[in-house]
ROGUSE-166219 format. One record per residue: residue number from 1; x, y, z of N, C-alpha, C, O in turn; residue in three letters. Coordinates in steps of 0.2 Angstrom, whole numbers, plus 5000, padded with zeros to 4 digits. Example, Ala and Ser with C-alpha at 12.3 -4.5 7.8 and 13.67 -1.06 7.14 Angstrom:
! residues 2
  votor   n_x   n_y   n_z  ca_x  ca_y  ca_z   c_x   c_y   c_z   o_x   o_y   o_z  marba
      1  5066  4972  5039  5062  4978  5039  5066  4984  5039  5071  4983  5042    ALA
      2  5064  4989  5035  5068  4995  5036  5064  5000  5039  5067  5006  5040    SER
This chain:
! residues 165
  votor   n_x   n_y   n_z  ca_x  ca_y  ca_z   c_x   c_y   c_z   o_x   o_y   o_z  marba
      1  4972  5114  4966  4966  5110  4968  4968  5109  4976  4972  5105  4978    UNK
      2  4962  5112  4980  4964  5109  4988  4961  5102  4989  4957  5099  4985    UNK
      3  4962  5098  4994  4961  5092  4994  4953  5090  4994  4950  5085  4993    UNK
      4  4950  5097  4996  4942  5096  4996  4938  5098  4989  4932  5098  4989    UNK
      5  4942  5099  4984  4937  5103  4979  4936  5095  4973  4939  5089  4973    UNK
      6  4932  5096  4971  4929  5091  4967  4931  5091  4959  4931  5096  4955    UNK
      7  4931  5084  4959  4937  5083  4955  4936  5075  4951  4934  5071  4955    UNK
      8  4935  5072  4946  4932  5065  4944  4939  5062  4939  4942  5065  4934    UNK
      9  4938  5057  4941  4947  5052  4936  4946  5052  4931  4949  5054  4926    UNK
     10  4940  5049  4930  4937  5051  4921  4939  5057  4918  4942  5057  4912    UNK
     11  4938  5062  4921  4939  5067  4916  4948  5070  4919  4952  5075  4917    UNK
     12  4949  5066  4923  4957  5069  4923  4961  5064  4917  4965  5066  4913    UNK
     13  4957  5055  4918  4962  5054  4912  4961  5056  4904  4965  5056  4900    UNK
     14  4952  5058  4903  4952  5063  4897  4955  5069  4895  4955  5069  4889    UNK
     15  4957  5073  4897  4962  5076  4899  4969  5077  4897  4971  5082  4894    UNK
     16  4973  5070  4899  4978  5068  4900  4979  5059  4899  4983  5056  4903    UNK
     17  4976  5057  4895  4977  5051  4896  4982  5047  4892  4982  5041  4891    UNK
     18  4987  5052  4891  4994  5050  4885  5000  5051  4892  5005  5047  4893    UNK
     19  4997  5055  4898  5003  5057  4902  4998  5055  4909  4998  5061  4913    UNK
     20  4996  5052  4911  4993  5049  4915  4992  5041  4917  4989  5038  4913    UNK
     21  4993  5037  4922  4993  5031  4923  4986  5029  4926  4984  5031  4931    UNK
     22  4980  5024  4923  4975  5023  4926  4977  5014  4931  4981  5010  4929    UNK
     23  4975  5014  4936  4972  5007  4939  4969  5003  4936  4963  5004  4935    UNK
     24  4972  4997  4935  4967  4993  4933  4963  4990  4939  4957  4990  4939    UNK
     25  4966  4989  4943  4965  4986  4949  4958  4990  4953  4957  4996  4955    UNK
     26  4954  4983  4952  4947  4986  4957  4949  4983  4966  4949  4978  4969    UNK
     27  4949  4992  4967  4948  4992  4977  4942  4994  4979  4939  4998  4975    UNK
     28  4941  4992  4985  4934  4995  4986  4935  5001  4990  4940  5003  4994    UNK
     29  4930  5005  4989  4933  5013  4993  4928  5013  5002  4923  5009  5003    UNK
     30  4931  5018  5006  4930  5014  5013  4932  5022  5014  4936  5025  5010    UNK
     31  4929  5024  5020  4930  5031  5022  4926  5035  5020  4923  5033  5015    UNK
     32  4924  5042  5023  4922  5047  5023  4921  5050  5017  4916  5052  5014    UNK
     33  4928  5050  5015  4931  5055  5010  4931  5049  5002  4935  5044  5000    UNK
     34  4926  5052  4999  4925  5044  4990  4930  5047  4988  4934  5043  4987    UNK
     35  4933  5053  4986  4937  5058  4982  4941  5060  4986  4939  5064  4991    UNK
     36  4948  5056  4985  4954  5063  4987  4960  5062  4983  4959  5059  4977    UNK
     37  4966  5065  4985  4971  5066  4981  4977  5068  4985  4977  5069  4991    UNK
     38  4981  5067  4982  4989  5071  4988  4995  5069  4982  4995  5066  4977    UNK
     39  5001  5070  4986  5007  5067  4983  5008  5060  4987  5006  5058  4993    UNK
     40  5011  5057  4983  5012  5048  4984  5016  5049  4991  5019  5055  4992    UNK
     41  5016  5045  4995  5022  5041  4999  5021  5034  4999  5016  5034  4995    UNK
     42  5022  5030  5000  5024  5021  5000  5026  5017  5007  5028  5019  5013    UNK
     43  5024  5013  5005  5026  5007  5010  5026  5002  5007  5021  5000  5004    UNK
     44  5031  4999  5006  5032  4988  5005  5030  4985  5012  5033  4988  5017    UNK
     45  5028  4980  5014  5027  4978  5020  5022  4969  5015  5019  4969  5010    UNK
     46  5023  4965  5021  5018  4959  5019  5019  4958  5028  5023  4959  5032    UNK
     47  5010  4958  5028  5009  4954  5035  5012  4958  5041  5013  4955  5046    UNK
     48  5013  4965  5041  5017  4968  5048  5016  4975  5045  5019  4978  5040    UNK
     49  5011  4977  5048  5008  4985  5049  5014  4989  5050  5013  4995  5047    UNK
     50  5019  4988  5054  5022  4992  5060  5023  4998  5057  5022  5003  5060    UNK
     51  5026  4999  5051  5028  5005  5046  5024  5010  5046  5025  5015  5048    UNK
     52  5017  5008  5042  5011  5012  5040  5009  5013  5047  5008  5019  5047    UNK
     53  5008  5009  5055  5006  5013  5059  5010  5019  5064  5007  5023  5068    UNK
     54  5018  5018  5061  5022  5023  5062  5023  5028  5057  5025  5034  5059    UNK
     55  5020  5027  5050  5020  5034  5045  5012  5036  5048  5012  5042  5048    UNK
     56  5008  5035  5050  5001  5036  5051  5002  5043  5057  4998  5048  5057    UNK
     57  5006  5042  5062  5008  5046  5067  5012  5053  5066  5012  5057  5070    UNK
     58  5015  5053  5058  5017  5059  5055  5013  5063  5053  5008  5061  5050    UNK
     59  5014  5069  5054  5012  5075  5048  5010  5073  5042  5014  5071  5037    UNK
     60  5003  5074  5041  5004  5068  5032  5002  5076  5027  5001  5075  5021    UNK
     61  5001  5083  5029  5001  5087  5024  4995  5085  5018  4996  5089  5013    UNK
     62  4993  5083  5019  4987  5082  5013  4990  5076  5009  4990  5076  5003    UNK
     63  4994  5072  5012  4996  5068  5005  4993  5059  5005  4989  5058  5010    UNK
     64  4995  5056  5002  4991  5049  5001  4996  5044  5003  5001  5045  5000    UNK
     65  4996  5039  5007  5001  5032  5007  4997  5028  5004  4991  5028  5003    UNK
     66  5002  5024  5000  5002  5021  4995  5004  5013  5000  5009  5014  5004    UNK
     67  5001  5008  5001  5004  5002  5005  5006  4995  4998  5003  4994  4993    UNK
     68  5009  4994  4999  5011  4987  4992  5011  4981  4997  5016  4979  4999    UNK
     69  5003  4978  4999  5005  4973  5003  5004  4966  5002  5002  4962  5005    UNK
     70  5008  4967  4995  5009  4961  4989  5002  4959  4988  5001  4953  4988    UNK
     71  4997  4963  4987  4991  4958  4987  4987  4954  4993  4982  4951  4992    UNK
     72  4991  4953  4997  4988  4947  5001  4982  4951  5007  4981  4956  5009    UNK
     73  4977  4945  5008  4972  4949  5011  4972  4942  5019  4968  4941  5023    UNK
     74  4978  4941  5017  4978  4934  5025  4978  4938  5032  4976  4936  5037    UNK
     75  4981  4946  5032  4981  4949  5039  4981  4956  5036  4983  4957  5030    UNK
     76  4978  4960  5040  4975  4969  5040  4981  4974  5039  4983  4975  5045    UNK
     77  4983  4976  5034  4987  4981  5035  4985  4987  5040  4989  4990  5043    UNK
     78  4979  4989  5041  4977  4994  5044  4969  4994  5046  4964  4992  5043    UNK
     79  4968  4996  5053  4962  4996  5057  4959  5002  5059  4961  5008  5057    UNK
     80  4956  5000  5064  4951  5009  5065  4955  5014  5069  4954  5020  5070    UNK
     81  4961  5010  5072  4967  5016  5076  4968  5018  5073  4968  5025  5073    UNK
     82  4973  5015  5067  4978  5016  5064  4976  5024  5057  4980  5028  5056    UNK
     83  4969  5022  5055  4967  5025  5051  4964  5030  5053  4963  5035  5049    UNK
     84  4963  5031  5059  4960  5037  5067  4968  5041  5065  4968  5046  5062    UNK
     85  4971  5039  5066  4981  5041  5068  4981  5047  5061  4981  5053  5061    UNK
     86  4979  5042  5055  4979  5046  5047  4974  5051  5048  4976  5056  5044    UNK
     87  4968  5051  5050  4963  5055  5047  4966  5062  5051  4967  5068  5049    UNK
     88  4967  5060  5059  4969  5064  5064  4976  5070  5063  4977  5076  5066    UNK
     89  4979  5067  5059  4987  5069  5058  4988  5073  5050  4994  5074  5048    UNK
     90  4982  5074  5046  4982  5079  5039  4985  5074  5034  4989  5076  5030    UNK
     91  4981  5067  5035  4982  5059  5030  4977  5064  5024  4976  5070  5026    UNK
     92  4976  5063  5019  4972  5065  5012  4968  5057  5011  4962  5056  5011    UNK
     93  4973  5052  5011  4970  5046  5009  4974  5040  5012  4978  5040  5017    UNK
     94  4972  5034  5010  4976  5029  5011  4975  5022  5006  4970  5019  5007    UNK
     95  4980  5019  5000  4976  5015  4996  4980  5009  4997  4986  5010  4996    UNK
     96  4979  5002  5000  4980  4998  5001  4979  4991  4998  4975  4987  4999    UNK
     97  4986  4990  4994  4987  4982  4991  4986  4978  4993  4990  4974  4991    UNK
     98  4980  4977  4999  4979  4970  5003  4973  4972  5009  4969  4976  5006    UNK
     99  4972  4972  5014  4966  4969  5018  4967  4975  5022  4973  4978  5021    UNK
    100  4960  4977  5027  4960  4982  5029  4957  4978  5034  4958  4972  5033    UNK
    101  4953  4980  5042  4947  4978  5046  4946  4983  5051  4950  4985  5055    UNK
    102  4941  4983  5052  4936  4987  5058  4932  4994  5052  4932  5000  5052    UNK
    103  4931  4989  5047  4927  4994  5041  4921  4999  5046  4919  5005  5044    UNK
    104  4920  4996  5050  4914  5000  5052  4917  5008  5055  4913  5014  5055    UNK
    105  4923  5008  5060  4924  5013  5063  4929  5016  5055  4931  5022  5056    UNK
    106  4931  5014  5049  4935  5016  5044  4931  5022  5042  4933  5028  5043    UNK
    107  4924  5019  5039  4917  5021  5038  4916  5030  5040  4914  5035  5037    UNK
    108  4918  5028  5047  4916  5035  5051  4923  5041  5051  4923  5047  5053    UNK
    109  4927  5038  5048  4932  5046  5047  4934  5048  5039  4936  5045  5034    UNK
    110  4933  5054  5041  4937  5061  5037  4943  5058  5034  4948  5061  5035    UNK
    111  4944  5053  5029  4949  5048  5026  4947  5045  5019  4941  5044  5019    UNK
    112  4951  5045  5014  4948  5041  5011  4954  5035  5008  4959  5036  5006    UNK
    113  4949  5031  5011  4951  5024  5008  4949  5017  5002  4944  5014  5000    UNK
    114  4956  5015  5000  4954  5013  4997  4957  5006  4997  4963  5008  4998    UNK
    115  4959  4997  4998  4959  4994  4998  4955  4988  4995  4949  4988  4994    UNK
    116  4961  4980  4994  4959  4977  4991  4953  4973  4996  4950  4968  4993    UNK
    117  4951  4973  5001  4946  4969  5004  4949  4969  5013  4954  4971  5014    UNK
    118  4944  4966  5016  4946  4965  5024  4948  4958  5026  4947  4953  5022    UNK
    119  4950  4959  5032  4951  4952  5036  4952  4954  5045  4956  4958  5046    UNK
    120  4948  4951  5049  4950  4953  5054  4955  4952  5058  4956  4955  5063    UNK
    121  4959  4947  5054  4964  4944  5055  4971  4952  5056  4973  4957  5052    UNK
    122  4974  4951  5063  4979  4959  5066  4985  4956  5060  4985  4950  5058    UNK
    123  4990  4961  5059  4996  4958  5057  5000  4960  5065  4999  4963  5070    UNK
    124  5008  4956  5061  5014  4957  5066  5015  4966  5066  5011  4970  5063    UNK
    125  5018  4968  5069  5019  4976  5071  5029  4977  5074  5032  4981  5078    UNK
    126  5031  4973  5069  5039  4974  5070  5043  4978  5064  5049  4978  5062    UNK
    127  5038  4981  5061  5040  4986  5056  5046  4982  5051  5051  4985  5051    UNK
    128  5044  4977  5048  5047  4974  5044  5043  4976  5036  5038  4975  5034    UNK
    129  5050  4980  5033  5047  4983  5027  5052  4989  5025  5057  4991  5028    UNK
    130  5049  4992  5019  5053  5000  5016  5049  5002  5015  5044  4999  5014    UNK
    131  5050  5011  5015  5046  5015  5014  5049  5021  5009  5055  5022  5010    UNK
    132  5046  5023  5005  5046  5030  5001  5051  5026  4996  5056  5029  4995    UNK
    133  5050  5019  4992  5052  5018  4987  5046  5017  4981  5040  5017  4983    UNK
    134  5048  5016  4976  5045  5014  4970  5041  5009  4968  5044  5004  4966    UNK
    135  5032  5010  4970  5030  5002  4969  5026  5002  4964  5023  5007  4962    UNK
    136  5026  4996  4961  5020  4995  4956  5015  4990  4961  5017  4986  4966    UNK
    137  5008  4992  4955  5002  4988  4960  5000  4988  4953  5000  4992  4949    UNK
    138  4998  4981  4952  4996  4978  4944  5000  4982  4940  5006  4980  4939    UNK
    139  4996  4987  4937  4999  4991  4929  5002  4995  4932  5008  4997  4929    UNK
    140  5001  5000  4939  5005  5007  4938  5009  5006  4944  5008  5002  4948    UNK
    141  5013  5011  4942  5019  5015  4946  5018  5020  4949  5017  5025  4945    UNK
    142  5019  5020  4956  5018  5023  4961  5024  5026  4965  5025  5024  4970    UNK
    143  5026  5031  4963  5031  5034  4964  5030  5040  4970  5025  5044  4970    UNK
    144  5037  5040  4975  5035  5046  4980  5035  5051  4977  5040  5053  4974    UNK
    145  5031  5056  4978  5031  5062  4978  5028  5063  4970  5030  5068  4967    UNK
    146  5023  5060  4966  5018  5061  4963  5013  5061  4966  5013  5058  4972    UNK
    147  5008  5064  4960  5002  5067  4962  4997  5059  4962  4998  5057  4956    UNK
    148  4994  5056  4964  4988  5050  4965  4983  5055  4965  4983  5060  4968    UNK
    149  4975  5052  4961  4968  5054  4962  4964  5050  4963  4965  5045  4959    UNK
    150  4961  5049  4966  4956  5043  4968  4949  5044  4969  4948  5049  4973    UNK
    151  4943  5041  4967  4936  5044  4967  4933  5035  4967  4937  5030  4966    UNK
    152  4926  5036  4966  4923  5031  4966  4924  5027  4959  4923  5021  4958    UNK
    153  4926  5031  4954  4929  5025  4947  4937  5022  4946  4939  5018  4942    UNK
    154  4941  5026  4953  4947  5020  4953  4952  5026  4954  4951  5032  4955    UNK
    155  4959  5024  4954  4964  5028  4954  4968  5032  4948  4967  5030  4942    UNK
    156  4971  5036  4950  4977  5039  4941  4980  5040  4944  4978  5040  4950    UNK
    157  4987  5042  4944  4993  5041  4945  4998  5048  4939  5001  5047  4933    UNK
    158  4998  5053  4942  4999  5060  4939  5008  5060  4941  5010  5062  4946    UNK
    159  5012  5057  4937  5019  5059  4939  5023  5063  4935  5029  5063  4934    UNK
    160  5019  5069  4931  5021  5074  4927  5024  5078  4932  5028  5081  4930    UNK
    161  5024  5078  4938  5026  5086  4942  5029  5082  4946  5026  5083  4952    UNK
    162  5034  5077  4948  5036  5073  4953  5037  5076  4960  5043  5078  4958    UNK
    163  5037  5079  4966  5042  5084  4970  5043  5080  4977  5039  5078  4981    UNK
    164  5051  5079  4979  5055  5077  4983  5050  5074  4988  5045  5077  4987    UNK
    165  5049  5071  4992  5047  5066  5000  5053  5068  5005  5053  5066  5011    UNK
């Protein structure tokens, strides 16, 4: 499946829903792209972007970052550069455990996002945090280098085929 071919979570967890992980957790979807997919990468971070704005500037290969930013929505994991850095650099997506802002310039790129809500509020940018480890967000586990799907009914979490980061 290339990252553009059309594809619905619903019938991926019908499918698969004995070997498949659903999202409980409702995010709001933000970006160009309602529907994308890739293999996982990760970010832990609380209140300090500096990680995600330096994974954003990599080669992202069609794949998805995953942010675990513990839930909190007090400062923006990511704004309209940062998410310009991802759409520009071969991002698939970006699904965010915490606050997003500049929705409006988000809106207008080739991206698909998903996060728990905005704040205009910047975070610190001293890259405080770990990356391409093991997160859960509510019920699922988010492991690097599975498959993630995400559309307008929510995310699944596909780690039958794990493959190296």
């Amino acid at each position: 499946m290339t990252n553009r071919e059309i594809f619905y979570t619903s019938d991926i967890y019908d499918d698969f829903e004995d070997e498949v992980a659903s999202l409980d957790l409702q995010l709001q979807s933000l970006g160009q792209h309602r529907q994308f997919h890739g293999r996982i990468r990760t970010v832990k971070c609380l209140h300090d972007n500096g990680l995600v704005k330096a994974i954003a500037e990599e080669p992202g290969n069609g794949q998805v970052l995953v942010v675990d930013g513990g839930g909190s929505l007090h400062t923006a994991l990511m704004g309209g550069n940062v998410a310009k850095a991802f759409a520009e650099n071969g991002w698939a997506g970006v699904i965010i455990h915490g606050a997003v802002r500049d929705r409006h310039e988000i809106e207008e790129l080739p991206l698909g996002v998903k996060a728990l809500g905005s704040n205009p509020r910047k975070s610190a940018k001293q890259k405080i945090g770990i990356r391409d480890v093991s997160v859960t967000l509510h019920n699922v586990e988010f492991v690097p280098g599975a498959m993630v799907y995400a559309d307008e009914d929510g995310v699944i979490v596909d780690a039958r085929d794990i493959q190296a980061v």
